[in-house]
N, C-alpha and C positions, 0 to 999 in steps of 0.2 A: 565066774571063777569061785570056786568053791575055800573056805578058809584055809585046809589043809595044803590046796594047792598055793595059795598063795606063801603062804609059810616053808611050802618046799621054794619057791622060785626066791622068796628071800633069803633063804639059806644058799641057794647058788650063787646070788650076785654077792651075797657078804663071801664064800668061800674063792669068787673069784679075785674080789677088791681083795683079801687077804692076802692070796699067793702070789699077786702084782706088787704092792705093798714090800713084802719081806724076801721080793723075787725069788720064788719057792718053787721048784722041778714039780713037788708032790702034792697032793690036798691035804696031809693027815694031821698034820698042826691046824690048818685051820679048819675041818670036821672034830677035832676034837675042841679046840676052842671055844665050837657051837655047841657043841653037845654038852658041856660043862658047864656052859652059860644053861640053855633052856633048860637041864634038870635040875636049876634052881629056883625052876617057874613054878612053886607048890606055894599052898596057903591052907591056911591052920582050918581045919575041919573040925567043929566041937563033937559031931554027932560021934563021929570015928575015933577023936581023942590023940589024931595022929594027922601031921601033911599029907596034903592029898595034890596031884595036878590040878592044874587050875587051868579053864577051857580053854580050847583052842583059841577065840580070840583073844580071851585078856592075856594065852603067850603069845600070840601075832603083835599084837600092840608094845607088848615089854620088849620083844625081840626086837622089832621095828626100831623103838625108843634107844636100845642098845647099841643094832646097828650105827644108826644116824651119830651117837655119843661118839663111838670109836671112829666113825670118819672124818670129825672134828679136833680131834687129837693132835 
């Protein structure tokens, strides 16, 4: 399984636990949720002088670490 896929399938199971959670008809609170969270997976780039993404795994890993935080809640 490639990282991208796995990062899409933890994106389903967080967007599932979410809409179980707050027993929600729709995704769109929790796709944005996620999407709010990972576009704050950037890190300081000198050479660019500006944030940049930062790789697929090290956002698998954050996401992951995220996830697991909010199901301990």
């Amino acid at each position: 399984m490639t990282v991208s896929e796995s990062r899409d399938r933890l994106r389903d199971r967080y967007i599932k636990w979410y809409m179980d959670i707050h027993n929600l008809k729709t995704d769109e609170d929790a796709k944005y949720t996620w999407w709010e969270r990972e576009k704050d997976c950037q890190q300081w780039c000198d050479k660019e002088r500006t944030y940049v993404p930062m790789s697929e795994t090290k956002t698998l890993n954050i996401m992951r670490g995220w996830f697991k935080e909010c199901k301990n809640r």
